[in-house]
C-alpha positions in Angstrom: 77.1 -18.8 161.5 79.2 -20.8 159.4 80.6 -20.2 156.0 77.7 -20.7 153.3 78.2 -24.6 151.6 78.8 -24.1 148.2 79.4 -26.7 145.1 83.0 -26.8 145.4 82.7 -29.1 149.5 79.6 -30.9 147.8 82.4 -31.6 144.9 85.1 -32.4 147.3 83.1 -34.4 150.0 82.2 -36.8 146.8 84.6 -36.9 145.0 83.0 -35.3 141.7 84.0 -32.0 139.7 81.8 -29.2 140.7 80.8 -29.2 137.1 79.4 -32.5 137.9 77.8 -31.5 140.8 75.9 -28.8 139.3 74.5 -30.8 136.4 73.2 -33.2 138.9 71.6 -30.5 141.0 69.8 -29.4 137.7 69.3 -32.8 136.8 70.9 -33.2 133.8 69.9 -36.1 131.3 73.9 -36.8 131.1 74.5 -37.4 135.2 73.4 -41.1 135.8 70.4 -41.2 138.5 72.6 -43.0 141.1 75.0 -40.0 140.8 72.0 -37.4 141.0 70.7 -39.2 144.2 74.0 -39.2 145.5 74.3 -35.8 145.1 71.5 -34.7 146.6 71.5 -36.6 149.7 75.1 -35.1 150.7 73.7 -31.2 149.3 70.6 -32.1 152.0 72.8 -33.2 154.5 75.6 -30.4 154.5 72.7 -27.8 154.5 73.5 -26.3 150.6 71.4 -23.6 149.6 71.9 -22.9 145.9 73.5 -19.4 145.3 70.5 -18.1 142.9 72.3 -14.6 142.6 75.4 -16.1 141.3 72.5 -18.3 139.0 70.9 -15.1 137.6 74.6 -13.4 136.9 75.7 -16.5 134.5 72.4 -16.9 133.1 71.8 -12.9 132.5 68.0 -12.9 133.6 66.3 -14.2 137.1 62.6 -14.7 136.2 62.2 -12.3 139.0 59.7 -9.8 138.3 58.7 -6.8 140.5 56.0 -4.9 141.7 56.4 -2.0 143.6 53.1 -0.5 145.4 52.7 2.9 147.5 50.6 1.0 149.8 49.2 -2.6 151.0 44.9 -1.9 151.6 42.2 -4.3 151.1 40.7 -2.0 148.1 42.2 -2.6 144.7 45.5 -3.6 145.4 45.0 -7.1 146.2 43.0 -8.0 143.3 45.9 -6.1 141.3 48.5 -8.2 142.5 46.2 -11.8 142.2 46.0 -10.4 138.7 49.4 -10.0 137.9 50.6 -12.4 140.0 48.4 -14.9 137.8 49.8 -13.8 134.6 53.7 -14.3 135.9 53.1 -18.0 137.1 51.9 -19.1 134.0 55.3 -17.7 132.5 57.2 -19.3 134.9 58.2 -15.9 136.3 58.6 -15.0 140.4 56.6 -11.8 141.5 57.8 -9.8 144.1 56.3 -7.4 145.9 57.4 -4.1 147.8 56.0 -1.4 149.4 57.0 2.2 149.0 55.0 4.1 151.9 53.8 6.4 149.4 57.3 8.0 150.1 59.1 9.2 146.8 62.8 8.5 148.5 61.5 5.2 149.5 60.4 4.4 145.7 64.0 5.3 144.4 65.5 3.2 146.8 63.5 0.0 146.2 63.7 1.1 142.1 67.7 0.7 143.1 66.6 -2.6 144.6 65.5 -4.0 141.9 68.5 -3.7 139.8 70.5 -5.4 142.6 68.2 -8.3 142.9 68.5 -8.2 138.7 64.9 -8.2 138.0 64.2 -9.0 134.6 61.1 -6.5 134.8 59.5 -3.7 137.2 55.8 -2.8 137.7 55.2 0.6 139.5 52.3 2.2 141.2 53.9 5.8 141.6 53.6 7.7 145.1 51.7 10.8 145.6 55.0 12.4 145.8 56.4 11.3 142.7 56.4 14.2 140.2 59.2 13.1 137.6 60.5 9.6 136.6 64.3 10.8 136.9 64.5 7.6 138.7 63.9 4.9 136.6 66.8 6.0 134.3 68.9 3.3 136.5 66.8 1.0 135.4 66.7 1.7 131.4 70.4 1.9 131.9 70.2 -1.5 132.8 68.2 -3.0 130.2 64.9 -3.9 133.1 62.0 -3.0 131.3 59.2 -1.0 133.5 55.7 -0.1 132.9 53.5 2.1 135.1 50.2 1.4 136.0 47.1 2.9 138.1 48.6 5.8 139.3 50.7 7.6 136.6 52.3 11.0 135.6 52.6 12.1 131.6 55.7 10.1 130.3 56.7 9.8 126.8 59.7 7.6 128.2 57.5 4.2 129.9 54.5 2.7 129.0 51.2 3.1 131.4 48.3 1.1 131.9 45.2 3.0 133.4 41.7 3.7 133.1 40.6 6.7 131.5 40.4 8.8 134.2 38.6 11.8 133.1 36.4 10.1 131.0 35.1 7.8 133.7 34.6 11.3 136.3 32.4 12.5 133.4 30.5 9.2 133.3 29.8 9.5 136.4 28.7 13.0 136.6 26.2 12.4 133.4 24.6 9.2 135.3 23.6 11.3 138.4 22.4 14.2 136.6 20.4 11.9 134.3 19.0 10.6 137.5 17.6 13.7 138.7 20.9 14.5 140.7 21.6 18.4 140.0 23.1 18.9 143.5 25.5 16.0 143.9 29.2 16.5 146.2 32.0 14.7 144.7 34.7 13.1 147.0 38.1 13.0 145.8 41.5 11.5 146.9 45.0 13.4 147.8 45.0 16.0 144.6 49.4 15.3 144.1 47.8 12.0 142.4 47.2 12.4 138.9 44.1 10.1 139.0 42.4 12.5 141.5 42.9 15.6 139.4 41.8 14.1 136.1 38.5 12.0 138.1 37.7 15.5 139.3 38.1 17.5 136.2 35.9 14.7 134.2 33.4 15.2 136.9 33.2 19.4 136.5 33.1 18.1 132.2 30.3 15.9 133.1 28.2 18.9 135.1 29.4 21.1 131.9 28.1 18.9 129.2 25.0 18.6 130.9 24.5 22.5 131.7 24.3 22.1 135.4 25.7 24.0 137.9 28.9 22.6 140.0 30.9 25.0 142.7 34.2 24.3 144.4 32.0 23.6 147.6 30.9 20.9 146.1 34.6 19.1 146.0 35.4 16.9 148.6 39.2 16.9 148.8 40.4 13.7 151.5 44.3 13.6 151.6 43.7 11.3 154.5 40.5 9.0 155.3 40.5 10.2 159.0 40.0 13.5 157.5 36.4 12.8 155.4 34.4 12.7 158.4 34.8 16.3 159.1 35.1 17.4 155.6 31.9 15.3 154.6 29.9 17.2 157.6 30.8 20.7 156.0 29.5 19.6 152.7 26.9 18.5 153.3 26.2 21.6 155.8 26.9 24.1 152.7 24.4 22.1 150.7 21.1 20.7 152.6 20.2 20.4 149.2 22.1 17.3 148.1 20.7 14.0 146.6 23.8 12.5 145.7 27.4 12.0 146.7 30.1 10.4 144.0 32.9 8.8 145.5 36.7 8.2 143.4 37.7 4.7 145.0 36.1 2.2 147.1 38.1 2.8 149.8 36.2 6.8 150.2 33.0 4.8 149.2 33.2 2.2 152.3 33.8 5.1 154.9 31.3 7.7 153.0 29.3 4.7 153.5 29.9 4.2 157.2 29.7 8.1 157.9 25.9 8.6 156.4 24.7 5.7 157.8 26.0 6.8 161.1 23.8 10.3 160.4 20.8 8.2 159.9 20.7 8.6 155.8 19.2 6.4 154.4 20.4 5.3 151.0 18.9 6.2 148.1 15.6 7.8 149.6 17.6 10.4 151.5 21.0 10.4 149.5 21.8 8.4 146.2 25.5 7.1 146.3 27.7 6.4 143.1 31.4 5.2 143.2 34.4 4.0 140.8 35.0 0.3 141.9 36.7 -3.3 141.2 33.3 -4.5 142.0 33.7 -6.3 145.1 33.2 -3.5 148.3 29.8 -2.4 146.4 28.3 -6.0 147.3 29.2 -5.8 151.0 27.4 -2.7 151.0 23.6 -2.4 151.9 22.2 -1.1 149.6 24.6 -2.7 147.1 26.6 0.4 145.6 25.9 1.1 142.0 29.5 1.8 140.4 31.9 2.3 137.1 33.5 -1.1 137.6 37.6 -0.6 137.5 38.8 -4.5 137.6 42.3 -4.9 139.7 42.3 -8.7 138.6 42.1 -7.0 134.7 44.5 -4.6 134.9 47.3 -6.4 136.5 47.3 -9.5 134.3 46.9 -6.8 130.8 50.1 -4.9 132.8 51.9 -8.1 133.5 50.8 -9.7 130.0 52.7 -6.4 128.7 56.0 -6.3 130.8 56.5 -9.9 130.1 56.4 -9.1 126.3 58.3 -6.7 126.7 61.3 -8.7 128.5 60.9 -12.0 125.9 61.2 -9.6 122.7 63.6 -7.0 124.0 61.2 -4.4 123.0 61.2 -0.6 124.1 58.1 0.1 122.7 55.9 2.8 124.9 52.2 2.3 124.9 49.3 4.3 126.6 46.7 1.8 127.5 43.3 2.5 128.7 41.1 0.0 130.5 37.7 -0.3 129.5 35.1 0.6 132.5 31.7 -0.9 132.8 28.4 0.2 134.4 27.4 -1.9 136.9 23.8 -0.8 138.1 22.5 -1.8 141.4 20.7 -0.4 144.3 22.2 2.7 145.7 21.3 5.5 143.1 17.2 6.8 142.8 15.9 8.3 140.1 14.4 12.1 140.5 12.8 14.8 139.1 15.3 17.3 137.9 14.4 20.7 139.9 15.2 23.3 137.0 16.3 26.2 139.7 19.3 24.1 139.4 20.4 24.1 135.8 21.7 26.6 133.7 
């Protein structure tokens, strides 16, 4: 491969000073439009591709902002990223996006990344192995704003976007019991996320509030989805009993889904089913799945609204903000008569 054509052999092949050249290029109201055609015919012809890094080093900033996932699936994500993605275009911002493998070392390196591409902001969905935020000093040293979102840790350092977490696992505890559903299980996700600990201990407030009994056994801890088949089989074997089973994310709702239709439950009249959802996998779902609506579309363009405020005022300022969940009742959850031997 040859050397990379640059302004200085546009310059020299016409004649013009490379200053010249790359006011053309940027069509500049001074350069005449003969010249700016001219200009652009030899750049095509010689093959130039305009050195954007060099670009972003003069002009300080790149309209680059990045997005850094642990994972690409077809539950939440996507409608995460056409949120934020949304948002950044209508700034006249670039989103790019990268994928961490849900590997901490992999998240520092790409965090790294970003300050060699010089990314004028950085979104983050943390890893399940991420415990601290050690890492993201690189980036406050050099000025690239970043704000967390999803899955979080505590930080008094970076602002966070999320749902209430707790509060929504209590929601969904006190719409089952007020249902008639005193012996639900609960499936929840790989407990290093934060999200999974604090949907679970909202769910054990939830039986609390309402004085009804909730055991350990009950918990249906997945680390990986391959794994729920099994685990869902000895719940439901330690409890014959249950009328209800509350899924964290749509992705444990699809294959809960899958796995009791594939006993032969029938949902509701054998088995209610309640989940946490952006609202799209309950209406593929027969019966349609009755859910806490988590919108990825909202939070990504309330996160990307943020970071871009965030990089136009040169503001530091760390916020906590909550998403608002709605109700969204459909077909999957029947109401029963609450058997007192249950309750406390």
């Amino acid at each position: 491969m040859g050397n990379r054509v640059t302004l200085k052999d546009i310059a020299g092949k016409l004649g013009l000073s490379t200053a010249t050249v790359s006011r053309a290029l940027a069509d500049h109201p001074d350069i005449s439009g003969a010249t700016k055609q001219q200009v652009r015919d030899v750049a095509q012809a010689m093959s130039y591709i305009p050195n954007y890094r060099a670009r972003y080093m003069r002009a300080k900033h790149s309209r680059l902002i990045a997005l850094i996932v642990p994972e690409m699936n077809t539950f939440f994500v996507p409608s995460m990223i056409s949120g934020i993605n949304h948002v950044v275009q209508q700034n006249d911002y670039s989103l790019i996006v990268f994928q961490s493998d849900n590997s901490i070392v992999q998240e520092r390196r790409l965090v790294e990344y970003c300050t060699h591409l010089s990314a004028d902001g950085v979104l983050l969905v943390l890893s399940s192995e991420t415990t601290n935020l050690q890492h993201l000093e690189i980036l406050r040293d050099c000025g690239i704003p970043v704000v967390l979102l999803d899955r979080t840790i505590e930080t008094e350092k970076h602002t966070t976007i999320t749902i209430d977490d707790q509060e929504v696992g209590r929601q969904a505890a006190a719409y089952l019991i007020d249902h008639g559903h005193t012996r639900a299980l609960g499936v929840f996700g790989d407990r290093r996320q934060r999200i999974s600990e604090l949907r679970l201990n909202g769910f054990c407030r939830g039986h609390a509030d309402r004085g009804t009994v909730f055991t350990d056994t009950q918990v249906l801890r997945v680390t990986l989805v391959s794994e729920l088949e099994d685990v869902l089989d000895r719940g439901l074997a330690l409890h014959p009993d249950t009328t209800a089973i509350f899924t964290m994310t749509d992705e444990l709702l699809v294959h809960t889904h899958h796995l009791l239709c594939k006993r032969g439950v029938r949902i509701p009249d054998d088995i209610s089913l309640f989940a946490i959802s952006d609202g799209q996998a309950p209406f593929f779902l027969n019966p349609n799945i009755t859910h806490l609506r988590h919108s990825g579309v909202e939070v990504g363009e309330r996160t990307a609204h943020i970071l871009i405020g965030m990089i136009e005022h040169n503001s530091d300022v760390v916020m906590d903000v909550r998403i608002r969940t709605t109700l969204v009742e459909l077909g999957s959850v029947a109401t029963r008569a609450r058997p007192l031997a249950l309750t406390r």
